[in-house]
VOTI-167455 format. One record per residue (C-alpha): residue number from 1; x, y, z. Coordinates in nm, 3 decimals, always signed. Example, Ala and Ser with C-alpha at 12.3 -4.5 7.8 and 13.67 -1.06 7.14 Angstrom:
- 1	+1.230	-0.450	+0.780
- 2	+1.367	-0.106	+0.714
This chain:
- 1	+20.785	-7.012	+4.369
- 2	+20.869	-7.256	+4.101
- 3	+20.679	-7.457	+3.917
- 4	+20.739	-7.803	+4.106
- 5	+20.676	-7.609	+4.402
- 6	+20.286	-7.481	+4.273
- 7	+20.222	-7.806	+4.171
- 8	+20.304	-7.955	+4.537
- 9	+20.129	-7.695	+4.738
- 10	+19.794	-7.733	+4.489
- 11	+19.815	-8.144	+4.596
- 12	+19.881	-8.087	+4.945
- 13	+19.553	-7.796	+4.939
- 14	+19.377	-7.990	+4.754
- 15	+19.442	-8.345	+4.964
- 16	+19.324	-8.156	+5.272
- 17	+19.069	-7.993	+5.125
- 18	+18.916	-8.363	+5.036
- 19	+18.955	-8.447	+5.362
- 20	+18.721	-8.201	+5.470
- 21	+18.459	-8.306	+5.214
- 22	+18.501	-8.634	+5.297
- 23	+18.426	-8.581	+5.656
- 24	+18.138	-8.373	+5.573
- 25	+17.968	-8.714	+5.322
- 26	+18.033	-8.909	+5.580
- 27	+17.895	-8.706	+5.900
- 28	+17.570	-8.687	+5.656
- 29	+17.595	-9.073	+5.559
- 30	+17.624	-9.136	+5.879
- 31	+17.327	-8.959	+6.035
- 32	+17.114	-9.082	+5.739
- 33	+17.157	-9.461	+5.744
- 34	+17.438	-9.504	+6.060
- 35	+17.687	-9.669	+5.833
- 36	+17.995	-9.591	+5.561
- 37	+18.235	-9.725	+5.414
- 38	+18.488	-9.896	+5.704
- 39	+18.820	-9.757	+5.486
- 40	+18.694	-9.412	+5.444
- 41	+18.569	-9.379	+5.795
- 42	+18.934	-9.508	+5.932
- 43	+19.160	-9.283	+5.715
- 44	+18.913	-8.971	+5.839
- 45	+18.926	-9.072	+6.179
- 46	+19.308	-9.172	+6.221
- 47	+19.375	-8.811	+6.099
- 48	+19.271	-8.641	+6.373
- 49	+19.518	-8.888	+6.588
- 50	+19.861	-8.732	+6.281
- 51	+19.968	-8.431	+6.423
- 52	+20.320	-8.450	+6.363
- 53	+20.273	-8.639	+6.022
- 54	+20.575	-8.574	+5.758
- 55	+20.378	-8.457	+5.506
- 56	+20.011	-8.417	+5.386
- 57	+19.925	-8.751	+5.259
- 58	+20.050	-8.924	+5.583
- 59	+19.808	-8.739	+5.746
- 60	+19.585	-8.948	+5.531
- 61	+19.759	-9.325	+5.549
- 62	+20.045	-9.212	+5.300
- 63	+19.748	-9.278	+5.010
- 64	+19.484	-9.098	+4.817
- 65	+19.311	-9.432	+4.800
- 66	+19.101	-9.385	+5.050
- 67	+19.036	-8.991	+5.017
- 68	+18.837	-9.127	+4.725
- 69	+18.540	-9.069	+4.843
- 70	+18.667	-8.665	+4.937
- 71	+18.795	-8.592	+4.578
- 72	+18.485	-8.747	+4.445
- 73	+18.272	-8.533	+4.650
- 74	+18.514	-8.205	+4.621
- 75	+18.475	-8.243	+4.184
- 76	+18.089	-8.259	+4.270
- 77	+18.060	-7.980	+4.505
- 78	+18.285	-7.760	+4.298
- 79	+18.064	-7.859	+3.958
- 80	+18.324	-8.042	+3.831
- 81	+18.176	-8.424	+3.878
- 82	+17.849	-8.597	+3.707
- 83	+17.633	-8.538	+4.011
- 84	+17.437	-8.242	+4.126
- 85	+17.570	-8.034	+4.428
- 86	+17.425	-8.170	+4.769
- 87	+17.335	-7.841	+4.996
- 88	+17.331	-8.045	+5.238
- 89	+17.726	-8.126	+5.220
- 90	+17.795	-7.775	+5.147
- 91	+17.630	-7.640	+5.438
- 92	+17.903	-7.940	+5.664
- 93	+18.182	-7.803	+5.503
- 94	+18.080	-7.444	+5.546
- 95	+17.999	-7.426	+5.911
- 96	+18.319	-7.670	+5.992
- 97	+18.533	-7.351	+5.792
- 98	+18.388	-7.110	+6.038
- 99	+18.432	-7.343	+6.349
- 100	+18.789	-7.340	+6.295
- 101	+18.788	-6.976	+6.240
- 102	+18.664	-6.951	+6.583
- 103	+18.849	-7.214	+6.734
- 104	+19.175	-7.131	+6.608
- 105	+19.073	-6.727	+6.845
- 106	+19.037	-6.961	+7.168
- 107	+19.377	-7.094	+7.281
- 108	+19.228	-7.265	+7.577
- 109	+19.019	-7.460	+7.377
- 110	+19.296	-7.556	+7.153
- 111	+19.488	-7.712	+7.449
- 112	+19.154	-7.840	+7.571
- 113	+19.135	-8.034	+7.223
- 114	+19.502	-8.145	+7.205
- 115	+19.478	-8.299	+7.556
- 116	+19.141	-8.490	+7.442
- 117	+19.354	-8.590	+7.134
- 118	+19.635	-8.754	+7.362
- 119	+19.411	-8.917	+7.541
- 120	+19.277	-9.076	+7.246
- 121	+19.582	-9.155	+7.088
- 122	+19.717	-9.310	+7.413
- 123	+19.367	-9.569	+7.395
- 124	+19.506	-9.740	+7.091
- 125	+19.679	-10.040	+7.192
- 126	+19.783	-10.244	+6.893
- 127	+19.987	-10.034	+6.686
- 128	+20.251	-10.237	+6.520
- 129	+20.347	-9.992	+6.270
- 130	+20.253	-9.721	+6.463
- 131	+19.973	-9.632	+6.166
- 132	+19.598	-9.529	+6.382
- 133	+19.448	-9.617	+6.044
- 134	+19.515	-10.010	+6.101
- 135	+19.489	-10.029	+6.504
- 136	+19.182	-10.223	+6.527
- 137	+19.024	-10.015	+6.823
- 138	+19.051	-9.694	+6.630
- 139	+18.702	-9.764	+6.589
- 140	+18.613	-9.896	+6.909
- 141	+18.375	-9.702	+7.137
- 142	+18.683	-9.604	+7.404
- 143	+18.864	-9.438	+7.130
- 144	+18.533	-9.281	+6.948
- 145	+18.414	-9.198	+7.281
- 146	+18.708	-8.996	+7.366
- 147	+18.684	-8.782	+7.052
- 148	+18.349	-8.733	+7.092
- 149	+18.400	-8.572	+7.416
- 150	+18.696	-8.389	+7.304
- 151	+18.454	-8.230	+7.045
- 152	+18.159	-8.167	+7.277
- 153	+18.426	-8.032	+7.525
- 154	+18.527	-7.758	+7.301
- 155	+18.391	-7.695	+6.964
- 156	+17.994	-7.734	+7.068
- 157	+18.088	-7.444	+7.289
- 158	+18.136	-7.197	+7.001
- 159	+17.934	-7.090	+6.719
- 160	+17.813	-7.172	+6.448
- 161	+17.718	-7.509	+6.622
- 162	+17.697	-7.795	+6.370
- 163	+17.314	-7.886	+6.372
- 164	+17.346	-8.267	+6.189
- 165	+16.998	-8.341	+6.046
- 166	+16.922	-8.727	+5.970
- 167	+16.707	-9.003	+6.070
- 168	+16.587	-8.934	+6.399
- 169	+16.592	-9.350	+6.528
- 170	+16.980	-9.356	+6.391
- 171	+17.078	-9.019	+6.554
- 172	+16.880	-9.133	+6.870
- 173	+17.205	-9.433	+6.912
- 174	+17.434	-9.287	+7.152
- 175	+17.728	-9.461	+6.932
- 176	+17.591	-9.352	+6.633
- 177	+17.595	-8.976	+6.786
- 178	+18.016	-9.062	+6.924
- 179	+18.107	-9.140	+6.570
- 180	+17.928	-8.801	+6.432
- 181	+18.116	-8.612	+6.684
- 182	+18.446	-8.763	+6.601
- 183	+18.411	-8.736	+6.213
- 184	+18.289	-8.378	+6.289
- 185	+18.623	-8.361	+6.484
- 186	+18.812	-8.488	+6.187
- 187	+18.711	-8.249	+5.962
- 188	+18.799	-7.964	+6.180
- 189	+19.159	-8.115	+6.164
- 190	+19.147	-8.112	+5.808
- 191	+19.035	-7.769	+5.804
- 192	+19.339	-7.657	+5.995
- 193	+19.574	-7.816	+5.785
- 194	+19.397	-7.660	+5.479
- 195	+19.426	-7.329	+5.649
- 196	+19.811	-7.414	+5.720
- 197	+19.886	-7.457	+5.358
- 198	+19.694	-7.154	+5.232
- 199	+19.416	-7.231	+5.208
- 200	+19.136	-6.940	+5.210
- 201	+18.753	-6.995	+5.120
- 202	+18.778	-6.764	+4.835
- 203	+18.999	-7.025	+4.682
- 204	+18.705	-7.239	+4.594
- 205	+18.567	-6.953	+4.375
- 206	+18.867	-6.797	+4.234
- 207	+19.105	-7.091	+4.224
- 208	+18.803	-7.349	+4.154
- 209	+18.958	-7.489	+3.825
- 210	+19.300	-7.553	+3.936
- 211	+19.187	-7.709	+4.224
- 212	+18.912	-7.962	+4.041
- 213	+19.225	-8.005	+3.786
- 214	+19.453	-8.127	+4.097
- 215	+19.144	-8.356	+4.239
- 216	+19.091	-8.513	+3.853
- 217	+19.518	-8.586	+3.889
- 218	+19.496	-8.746	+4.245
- 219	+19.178	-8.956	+4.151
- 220	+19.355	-9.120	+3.873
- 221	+19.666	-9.195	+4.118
- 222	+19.428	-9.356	+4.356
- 223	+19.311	-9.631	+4.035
């Protein structure tokens, strides 16, 4: 492999591995005070709608801009940002690594999931660049809905299930528990891709300075 080509695949590992993080903040945002930031939410959710995207940061809305908030929280996680490690985030990103371990063994529920993804996809109306990031009912309750089912239709039928703590009167609102679901969804997605392009746990250990190196190089493209 040459050079050019190890500096690609660490970006493209590293982009998807901030898209799991990012899912993770945001399913614990979320649950805590049932609101994030509307960019960051869109670019996580529209992913799980780009499965034949040309490359990595398509998946993404062809920017690192708004996987800010992923890379942020990836250089914290890893040790490699100002704030301390949130166990809490950790434990997201953990048990969504192991869901897609266990996913990825049941090939009905894989079909099961692509057919709830279709569905969604076919919901969004306005698409006049054919992004899902910019469709204005990407974050409707139809198309939020539909993910959420997708995700409760397969994934909270296999182990480890994903136990989201929070406040109890936000995680009591029936939307707020749809958008959990489909950000939970999301970062399965991402997980896959990671695991696509190499990814391995082990990485994060063993490969933890390259990758906080690569995070520190997208960050500044994203200013």
């Amino acid at each position: 492999m040459t050079a050019v080509q190890s500096i690609s695949t660490s970006l493209d590992q590293t982009t998807a591995l901030a898209g799991i993080f990012q899912a993770a903040l945001l399913v614990q945002r979320i649950a805590r005070v049932g609101d994030v930031p509307d960019a960051a939410l869109r670019t996580t959710i529209a992913s799980t709608l780009q499965i034949d995207a040309p490359s990595v940061v398509a998946v993404f809305g062809d920017t690192f801009e708004h996987l800010h908030l992923g890379f942020v929280t990836l250089q914290q996680q890893l040790g490699g940002g100002d704030g301390r490690r949130d166990v809490e985030v950790s434990r997201y990103v953990s048990e969504l690594m192991a869901l897609e371990r266990n996913l990825a063994r049941r090939t009905d529920l894989v079909d099961t999931l692509q057919h709830g993804l279709r569905r969604a996809s076919n919901q969004l109306h306005a698409r006049t660049d054919g992004a899902p990031v910019h469709d204005p009912e990407l974050l409707g309750p139809a198309v939020l809905g539909t993910l959420a089912d997708a995700y409760k239709e397969t994934l909270s039928n296999l182990s480890p299930r994903i136990m989201v703590s929070g406040e109890p009167s936000v995680l009591r609102d029936a939307g707020t528990a749809d958008r959990i679901r489909a950000t939970l969804l999301a970062g399965i997605r991402a997980t896959v891709l990671w695991r696509q392009l190499g990814g391995r746990r082990l990485h994060l250990v063993f490969r933890r300075n390259r990758i906080l190196r690569t995070a520190r190089t997208a960050l500044a493209g994203s200013n």
